[in-house]
ZAMARGU-4260 file (C-alpha; in steps of 0.2 Angstrom, whole numbers, plus 5000, padded with zeros to 4 digits):
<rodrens>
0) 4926/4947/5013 | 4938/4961/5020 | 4935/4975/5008 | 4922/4975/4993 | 4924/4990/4979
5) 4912/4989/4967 | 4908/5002/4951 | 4919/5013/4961 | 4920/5030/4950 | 4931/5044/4953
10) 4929/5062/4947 | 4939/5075/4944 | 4932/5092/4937 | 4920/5083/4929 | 4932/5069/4919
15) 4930/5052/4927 | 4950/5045/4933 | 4944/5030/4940 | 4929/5023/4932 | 4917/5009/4935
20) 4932/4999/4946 | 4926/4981/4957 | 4938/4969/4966 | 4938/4960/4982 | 4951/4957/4997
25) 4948/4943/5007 | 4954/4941/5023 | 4974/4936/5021 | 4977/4940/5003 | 4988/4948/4995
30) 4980/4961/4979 | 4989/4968/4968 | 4981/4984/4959 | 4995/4988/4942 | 4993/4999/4927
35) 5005/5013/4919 | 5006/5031/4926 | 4988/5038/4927 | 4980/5022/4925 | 4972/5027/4942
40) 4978/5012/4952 | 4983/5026/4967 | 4967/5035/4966 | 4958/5020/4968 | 4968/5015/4984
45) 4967/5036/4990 | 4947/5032/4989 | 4947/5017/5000 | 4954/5029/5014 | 4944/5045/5010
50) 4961/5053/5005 | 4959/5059/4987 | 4964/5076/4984 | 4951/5093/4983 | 4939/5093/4971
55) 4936/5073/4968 | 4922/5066/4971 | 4919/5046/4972 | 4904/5038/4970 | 4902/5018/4970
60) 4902/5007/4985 | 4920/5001/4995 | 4912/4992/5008 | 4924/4986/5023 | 4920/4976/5036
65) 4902/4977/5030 | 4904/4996/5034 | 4902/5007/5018 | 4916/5020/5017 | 4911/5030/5005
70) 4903/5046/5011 | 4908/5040/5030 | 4910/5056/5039 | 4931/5060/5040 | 4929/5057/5060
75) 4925/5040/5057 | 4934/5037/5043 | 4949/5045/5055 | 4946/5030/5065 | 4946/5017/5053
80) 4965/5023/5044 | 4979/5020/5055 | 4970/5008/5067 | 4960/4995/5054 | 4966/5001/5037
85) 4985/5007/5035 | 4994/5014/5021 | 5012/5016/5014 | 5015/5030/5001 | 5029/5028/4988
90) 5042/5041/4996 | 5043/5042/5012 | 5053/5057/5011 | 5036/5067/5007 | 5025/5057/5019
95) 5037/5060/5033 | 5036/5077/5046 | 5056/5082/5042 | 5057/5093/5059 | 5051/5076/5071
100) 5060/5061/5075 | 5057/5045/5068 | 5052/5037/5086 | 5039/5053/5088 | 5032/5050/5072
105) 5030/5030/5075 | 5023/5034/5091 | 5011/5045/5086 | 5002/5034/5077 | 5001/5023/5092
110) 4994/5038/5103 | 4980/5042/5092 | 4973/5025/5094 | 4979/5021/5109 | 4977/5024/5128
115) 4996/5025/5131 | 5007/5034/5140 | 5022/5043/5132 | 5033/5034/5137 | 5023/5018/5133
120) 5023/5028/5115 | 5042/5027/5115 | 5041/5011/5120 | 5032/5004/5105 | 5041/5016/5094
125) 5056/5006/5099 | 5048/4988/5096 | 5041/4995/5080 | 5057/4999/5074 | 5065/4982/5077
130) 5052/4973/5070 | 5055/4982/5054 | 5073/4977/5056 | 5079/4993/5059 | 5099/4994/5063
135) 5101/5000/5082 | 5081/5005/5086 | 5085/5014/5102 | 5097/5023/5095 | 5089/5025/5076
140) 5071/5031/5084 | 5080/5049/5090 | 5085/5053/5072 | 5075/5063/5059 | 5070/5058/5044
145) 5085/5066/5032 | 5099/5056/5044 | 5092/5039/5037 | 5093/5031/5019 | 5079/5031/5008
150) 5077/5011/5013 | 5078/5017/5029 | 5065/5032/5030 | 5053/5016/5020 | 5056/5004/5034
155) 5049/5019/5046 | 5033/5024/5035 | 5030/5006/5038 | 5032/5003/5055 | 5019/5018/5056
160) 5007/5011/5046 | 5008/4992/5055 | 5009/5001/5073 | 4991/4998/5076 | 4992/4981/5068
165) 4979/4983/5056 | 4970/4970/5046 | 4973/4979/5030 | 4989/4986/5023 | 4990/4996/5005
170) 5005/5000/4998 | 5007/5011/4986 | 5023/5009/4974 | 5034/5007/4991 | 5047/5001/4983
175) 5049/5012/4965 | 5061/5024/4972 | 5072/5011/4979 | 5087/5001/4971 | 5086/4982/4966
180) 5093/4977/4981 | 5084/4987/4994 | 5067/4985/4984 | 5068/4965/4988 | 5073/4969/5006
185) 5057/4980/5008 | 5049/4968/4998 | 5050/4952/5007 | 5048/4964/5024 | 5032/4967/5019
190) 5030/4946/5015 | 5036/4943/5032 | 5024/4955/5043 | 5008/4951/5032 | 5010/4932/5037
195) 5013/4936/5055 | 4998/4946/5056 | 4986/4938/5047 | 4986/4955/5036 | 4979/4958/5022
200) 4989/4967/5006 | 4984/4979/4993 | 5000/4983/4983 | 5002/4996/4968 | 5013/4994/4955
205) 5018/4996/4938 | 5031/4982/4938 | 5024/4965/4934 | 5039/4956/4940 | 5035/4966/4958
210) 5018/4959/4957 | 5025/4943/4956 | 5034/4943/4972 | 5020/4949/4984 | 5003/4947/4978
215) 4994/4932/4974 | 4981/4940/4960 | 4979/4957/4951 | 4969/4969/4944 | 4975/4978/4928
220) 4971/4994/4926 | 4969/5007/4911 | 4964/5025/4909 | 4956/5020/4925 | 4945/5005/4921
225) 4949/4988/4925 | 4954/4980/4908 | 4962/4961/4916 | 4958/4953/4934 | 4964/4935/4938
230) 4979/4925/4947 | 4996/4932/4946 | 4999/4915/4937 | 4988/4918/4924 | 4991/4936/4920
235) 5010/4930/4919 | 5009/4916/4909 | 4992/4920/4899 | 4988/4937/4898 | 4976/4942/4890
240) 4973/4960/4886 | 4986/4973/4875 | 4989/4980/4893 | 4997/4963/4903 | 5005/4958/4887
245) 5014/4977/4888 | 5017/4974/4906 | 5023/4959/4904 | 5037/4963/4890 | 5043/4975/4901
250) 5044/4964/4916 | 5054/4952/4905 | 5064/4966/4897 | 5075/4968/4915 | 5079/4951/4914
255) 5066/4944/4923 | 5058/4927/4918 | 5041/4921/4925 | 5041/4901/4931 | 5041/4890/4913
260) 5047/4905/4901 | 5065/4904/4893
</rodrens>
């Protein structure tokens, strides 16, 4: 088993936001953590890393690699994000430096693991870029952040979170502020370079038809507590708590029809 969370609990000035939360990632799957706004599907994924914000406090067991992470000292855990355990945030605008490049930003994640050169750094920031299928990579890794699109500045915050080629991606709603179109590019992007790493996948959502596309099971989440866990399959075609059935209407209310439903 990759990662383990169990009875993971999350507090914040004294109300629990995540509370009591367990699921597995095995190696090469593809989890898919949904709920509403404030179901605390993010803080959940924010704990894994030792990211959540001041004054939280998480208790439980996310155990990785048979390694427990919670209450790891920050230099460790420093070593672990990036490197075993990388992360996309829903709008890259906000998680990228506007006053660097795109190719120093893609490098830098390369130099704090790495024994490279600068150049080297470049180098990589350069095959990174391509492999996220971004137009003209010599040329594009020389730009700042505002002179891209949004589905541009995405393809980066990727590409700096799979420079390390990590065993573990989550990502966290990377495709909400993104049209139709661009939202199944980065989608089946993120398809693509999990099976040619071997990589496993935690993805956040709100969007049942999403889940659909990239992951193979889910956890459905509520006010912070897991409420439905199973297959994608299952929670699409037999759902079983308020939550999935809400979910699921609004999945099916953009038009979207899972397999066997008219």
């Amino acid at each position: 088993m990759t990662l383990a969370v169990r009875d993971l609990t999350v507090t914040i000035g004294g109300r629990r936001v995540v509370d009591g939360v367990s699921f597995d990632v095995a190696d090469g799957h593809r989890v898919g953590l949904i709920g509403e706004s404030g179901s605390g599907k993010s803080l959940t994924a924010l704990a894994v890393l030792g990211l959540l914000p001041d004054g939280a406090r998480a208790t439980g067991s996310i155990r990785w690699e048979d390694r427990e992470l919670i209450g790891m000292p920050d230099r460790r855990l420093a070593g672990i994000r990036g490197d075993e355990i990388g992360i996309v945030f829903q709008e890259p605008r906000t998680a990228l430096n506007p006053i660097r490049t795109v190719g120093r930003q893609i490098a830098e994640a390369v130099r704090i693991h790495e024994p490279v050169t600068r150049r080297q750094a470049r180098a990589r920031a350069v095959a990174e870029a391509a492999r996220v299928r971004l137009p003209d990579p010599e040329r594009i890794v020389d730009r700042y952040p505002h002179q891209l699109s949004g589905g541009q500045r995405q393809r980066v915050a990727i590409a700096m979170a799979l420079a390390c080629r990590p065993r573990l991606l989550i990502a966290d709603e990377p495709t909400t502020a993104l049209d139709v179109t661009i939202q199944a590019e980065i989608l089946e992007l993120l398809q693509s370079l999990a099976d040619d790493d071997g990589m496993s996948l935690v993805f956040i959502t709100h969007d049942l038809a999403v889940l659909s596309q990239i992951a193979t099971s889910g956890v459905v989440l509520e006010h912070g507590r897991v409420v439905e866990s199973g297959s994608v399959h299952t929670l699409l075609t037999a759902p079983a708590s308020p939550v999935t059935q809400g979910l699921l209407r609004d999945a099916t209310a953009t038009l979207w029809r899972p397999e066997g439903r008219a």
